[in-house]
C-alpha positions, 0 to 999 in steps of 0.5 A: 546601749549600743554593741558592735565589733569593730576593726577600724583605726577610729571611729567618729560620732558627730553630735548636731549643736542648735543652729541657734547657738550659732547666734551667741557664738563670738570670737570671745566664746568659750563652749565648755562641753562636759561628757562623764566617760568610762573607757575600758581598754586602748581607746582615746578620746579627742572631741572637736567642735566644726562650723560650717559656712557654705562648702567650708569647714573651721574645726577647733580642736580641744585645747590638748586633744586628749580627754581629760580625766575629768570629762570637761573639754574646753574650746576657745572660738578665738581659734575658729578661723572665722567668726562663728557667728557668720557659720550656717552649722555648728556640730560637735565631733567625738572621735574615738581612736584605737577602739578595737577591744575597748568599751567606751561608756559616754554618760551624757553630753552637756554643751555650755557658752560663757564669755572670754573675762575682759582684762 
């Protein structure tokens, strides 16, 4: 458990992805991450997945931006502005906004890929 005071407007914790899960990456992914969370006070949470190629960010927002009650945050690559598959790095991003007087308890983080369903 980690305690500390804190005064700014956000705070951003990045979680490195395999490189390898760029390799499975399409346009037609999904990545599912599930992160069970309990926040105590003003805080909100937001999450974003980033690609980098070269000196280039692509970042793909969670759908609403916003945590869900649930904890499960999808993200379509088809957003990416690249094919992720052409990426050198992938990350995840847990931005934490107005955390000043909040306790933000993040369980775990379960990262998972599944195909676009062809219609």
């Amino acid at each position: 458990m980690v305690t500390s005071s804190f005064d700014g407007n956000f705070f951003s914790l990045a979680v490195a992805l395999p490189n390898a899960v760029l390799n499975f990456l399409s346009k037609d992914s999904i990545l599912t991450v599930t992160m069970p969370h309990k926040i105590d006070g003003m805080a909100k949470i937001k999450l974003r997945i980033v690609v980098r190629r070269g000196a280039n960010t692509f970042a793909v927002w969670q759908a609403n931006k916003h945590a869900p009650s649930n904890g499960i945050f999808g993200f379509e690559m088809a957003r990416c502005e690249i094919d992720p598959s052409t990426g050198e790095a992938i990350w995840l991003d847990i931005i934490l906004s107005n955390p000043k007087d909040s306790r933000i308890d993040i369980h775990d983080v379960l990262v998972t890929h599944r195909l676009r369903a062809e219609y």
